[in-house]
N, C-alpha and C positions, 0 to 999 in steps of 0.2 A: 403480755407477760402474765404469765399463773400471778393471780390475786393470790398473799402471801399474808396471814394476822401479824402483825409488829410487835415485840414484845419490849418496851422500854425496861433493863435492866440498871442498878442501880439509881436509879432517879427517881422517886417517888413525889418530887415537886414538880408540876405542870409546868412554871415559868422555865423549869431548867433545858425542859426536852425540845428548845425553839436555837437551841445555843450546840446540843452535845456533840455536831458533826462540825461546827466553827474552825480555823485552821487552828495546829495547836492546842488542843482539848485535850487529847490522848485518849478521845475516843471512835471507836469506828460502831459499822453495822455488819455481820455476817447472817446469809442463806446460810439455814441449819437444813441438812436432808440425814437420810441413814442407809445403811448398805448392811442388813438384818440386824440386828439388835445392836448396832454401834452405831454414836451418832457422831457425825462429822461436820464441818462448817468452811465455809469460802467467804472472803471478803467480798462484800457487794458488792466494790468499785471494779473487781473485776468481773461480774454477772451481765451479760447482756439482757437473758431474758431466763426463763425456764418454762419449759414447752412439756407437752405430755408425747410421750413415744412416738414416735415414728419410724414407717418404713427407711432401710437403708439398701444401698447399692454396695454390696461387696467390691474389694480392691483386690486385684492381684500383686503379689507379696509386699504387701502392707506389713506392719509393723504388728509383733502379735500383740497389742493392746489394741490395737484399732478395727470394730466392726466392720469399716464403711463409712460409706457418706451418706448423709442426707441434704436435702436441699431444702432450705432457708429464707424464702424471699427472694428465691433464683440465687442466690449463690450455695457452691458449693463447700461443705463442711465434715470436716473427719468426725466422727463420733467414736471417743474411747471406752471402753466399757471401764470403768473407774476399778471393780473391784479385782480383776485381772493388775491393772496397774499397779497397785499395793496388794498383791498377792493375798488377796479374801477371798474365799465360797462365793457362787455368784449366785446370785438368788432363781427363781424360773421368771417370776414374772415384773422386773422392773419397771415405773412406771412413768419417770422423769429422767426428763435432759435439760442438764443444766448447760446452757450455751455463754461460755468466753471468750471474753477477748485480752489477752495475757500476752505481753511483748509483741504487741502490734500481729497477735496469732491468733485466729480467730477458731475456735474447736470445742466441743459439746463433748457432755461427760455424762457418762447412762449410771441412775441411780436408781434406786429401791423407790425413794419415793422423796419430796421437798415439803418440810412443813412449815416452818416461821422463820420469820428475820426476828435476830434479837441485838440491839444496842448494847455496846457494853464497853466497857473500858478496856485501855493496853496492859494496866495495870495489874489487872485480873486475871489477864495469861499467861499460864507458866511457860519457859518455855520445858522441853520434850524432853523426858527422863532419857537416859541412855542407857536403854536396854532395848532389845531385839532389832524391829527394823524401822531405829528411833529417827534413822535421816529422811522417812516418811511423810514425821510428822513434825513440824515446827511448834508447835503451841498445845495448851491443855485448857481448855477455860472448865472451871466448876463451876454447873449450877445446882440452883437446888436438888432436881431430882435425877440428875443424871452429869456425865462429863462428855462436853465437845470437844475432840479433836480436830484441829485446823492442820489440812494435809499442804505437802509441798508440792503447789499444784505445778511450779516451776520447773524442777526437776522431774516433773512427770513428761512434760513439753518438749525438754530438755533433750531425755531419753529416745521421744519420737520422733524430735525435729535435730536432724544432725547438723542440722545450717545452725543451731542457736548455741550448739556447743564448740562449733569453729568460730562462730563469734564472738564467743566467751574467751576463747585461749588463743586469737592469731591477732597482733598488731604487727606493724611494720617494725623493719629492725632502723633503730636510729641511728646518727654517726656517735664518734666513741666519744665527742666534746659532753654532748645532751645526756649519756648513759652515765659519764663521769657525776653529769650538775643533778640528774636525780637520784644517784647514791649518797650524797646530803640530802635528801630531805627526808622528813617524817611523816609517816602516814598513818591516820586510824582509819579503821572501816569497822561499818555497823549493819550488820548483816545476816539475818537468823538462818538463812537455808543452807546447812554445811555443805552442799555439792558446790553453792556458786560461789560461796564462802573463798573457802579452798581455792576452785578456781581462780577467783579473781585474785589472791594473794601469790599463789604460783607464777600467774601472769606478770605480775605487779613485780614480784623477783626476777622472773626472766627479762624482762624489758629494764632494769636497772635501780628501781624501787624499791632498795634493801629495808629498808627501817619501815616496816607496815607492821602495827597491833590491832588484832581483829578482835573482835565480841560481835554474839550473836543474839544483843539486844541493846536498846539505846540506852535503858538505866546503866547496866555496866561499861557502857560507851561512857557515857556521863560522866557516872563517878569517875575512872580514871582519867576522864579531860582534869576535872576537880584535883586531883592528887598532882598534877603534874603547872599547877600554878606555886606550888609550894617549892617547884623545883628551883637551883641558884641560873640566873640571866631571864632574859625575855619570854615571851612565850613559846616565840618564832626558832626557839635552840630548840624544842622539842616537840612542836608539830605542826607542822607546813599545810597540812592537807587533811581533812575529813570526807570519808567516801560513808555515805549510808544509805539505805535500803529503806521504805519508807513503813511498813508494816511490819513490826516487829515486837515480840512478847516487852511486858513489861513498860515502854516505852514506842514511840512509834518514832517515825524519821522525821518528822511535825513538831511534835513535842521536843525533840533532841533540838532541833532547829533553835525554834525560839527562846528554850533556853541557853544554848548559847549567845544569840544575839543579844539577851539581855545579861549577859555576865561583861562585868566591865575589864575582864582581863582575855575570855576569849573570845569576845563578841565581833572582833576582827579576822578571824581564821576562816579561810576559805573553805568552804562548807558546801559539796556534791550532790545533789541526789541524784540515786541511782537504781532507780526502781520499775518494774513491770506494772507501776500504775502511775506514769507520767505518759494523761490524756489534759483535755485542757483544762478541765475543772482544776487538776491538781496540780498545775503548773502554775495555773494563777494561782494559788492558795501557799504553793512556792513563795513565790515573786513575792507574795504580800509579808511573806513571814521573813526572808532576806539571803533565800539561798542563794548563792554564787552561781550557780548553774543547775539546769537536769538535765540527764539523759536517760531514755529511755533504755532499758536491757534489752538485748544483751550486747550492745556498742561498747563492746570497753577497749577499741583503737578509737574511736570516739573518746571513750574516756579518758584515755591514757594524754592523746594530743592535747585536748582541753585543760589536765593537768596541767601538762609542759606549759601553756601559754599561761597560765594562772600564777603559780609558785616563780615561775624564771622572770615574770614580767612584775612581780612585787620589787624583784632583787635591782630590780632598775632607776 
């Protein structure tokens, strides 16, 4: 992997920076690269490696983002040209491939060039003004002398790979008893990419999951868990179920976790993850914090069945 200089952001105490990827921190690392004077960022845990250019093998009708493949270590890999993808200028002479592995989808993305990983907080990211072609980008992080955009590498996948958008929107049809018992229950989801956003709540209504509140960050997930202990009965009258996304402005799906498990009113509510970075680092890192399940995206007939056993098997 291209030797990358690390940039520790917000910690200027040495003992701190041994701690800041611990589960529950709220904070992560992003590869920062640029596609001409814009700079962008990807979550490390989604980076395999980043490699310098390589020859590619054109595809016949491929997908128009997709150059070709390259080969890898003997396997073969689609390489997308990123800035087609998000509709940018493409430069003449790119000189990095950043190579992921995103819902179990292994695919390289051609950029301008890769310069540093920087540390930094959930906290620190906005998420994405709505304006233009704002479902691009999930996040805004400010630094000093410039601003990273964190792209929706998701929904770039999404687009190419039409197996991950029929797995996003097809589960099995249940009988009408199961569709009845999950129109009682309630659901949050905490989920910043509005493609899968949406998705997954259309889904979640088609399949019989009427009562779903979405936000597209774990702090405004938060607070309204907060507001809804003040409400009159149990906690269990107004929400059965938390589905979240683990990477997310403001908050991360980590942080959301663990404080719910230490809230002594919601620290019992069955709590999802459901993310394109449930590999094993992060499952155990799960486990350890008290989620109820993970699944990997884009399984959401996985998710939906898992529901059903979760929520109907409390009521027993």
């Amino acid at each position: 992997m291209q030797k990358l200089e690390a940039e520790v952001l917000d910690s200027s105490d040495d003992n701190k920076k041994g701690i800041l990827l611990e589960s529950g921190t709220n904070e992560f690392e992003i590869v920062e690269f640029n596609i001409g004077d814009v700079y962008y960022g990807i979550n490390v845990a989604k980076v395999r490696e980043v490699i310098t250019r390589v020859p590619v093998t054109a595809m016949p009708s491929a997908h128009s983002f997709v150059d070709g493949l390259f080969t890898l270590r003997g396997r073969a890999i689609p390489l997308v040209s990123l800035a087609r993808a998000i509709n940018v200028k493409e430069s003449e002479d790119p000189k990095n491939i950043i190579v992921t592995e995103i819902n179990n989808y292994n695919i390289g993305f051609l950029v301008d060039s890769v310069s540093r990983i920087h540390r930094i907080s959930w906290k620190n990211m906005e998420p994405s003004p709505e304006v233009g072609n704002e479902a691009m980008i999930v996040g805004v992080i400010k630094m000093t002398d410039k601003i990273v955009l964190l792209l929706d590498f998701e929904r770039i996948i999404a687009e190419i790979n039409a197996e991950i958008n029929h797995k996003l929107s097809t589960v099995e049809k249940a009988d009408s008893s199961v569709e009845a018992g999950r129109r009682k229950k309630h659901v949050v989801i905490a989920e910043d990419s509005k493609m899968l956003r949406d998705l997954l709540v259309n889904t979640l209504h088609e399949s019989g999951y009427e009562f779903v509140r979405d936000f597209n960050n774990g702090k405004s997930t938060y607070d309204y868990l907060q507001t809804l202990k003040d409400a009159n009965g149990p906690i269990t009258d107004h929400v059965n179920m938390i589905i979240s996304d683990i990477e997310m402005p403001q908050m991360d799906g980590h942080r959301l976790l663990k404080l719910i498990r230490e809230d002594n009113v919601l620290g019992d509510v069955p709590v999802i993850l459901f993310s394109s970075l449930i590999n094993e680092e992060m499952r155990l890192k799960g486990e350890r914090l008290g989620a109820t399940a993970q699944i990997s995206k884009p399984e959401i007939g996985e998710l939906i069945s898992l529901m059903d056993d979760i929520v109907f098997k409390a009521n027993k």
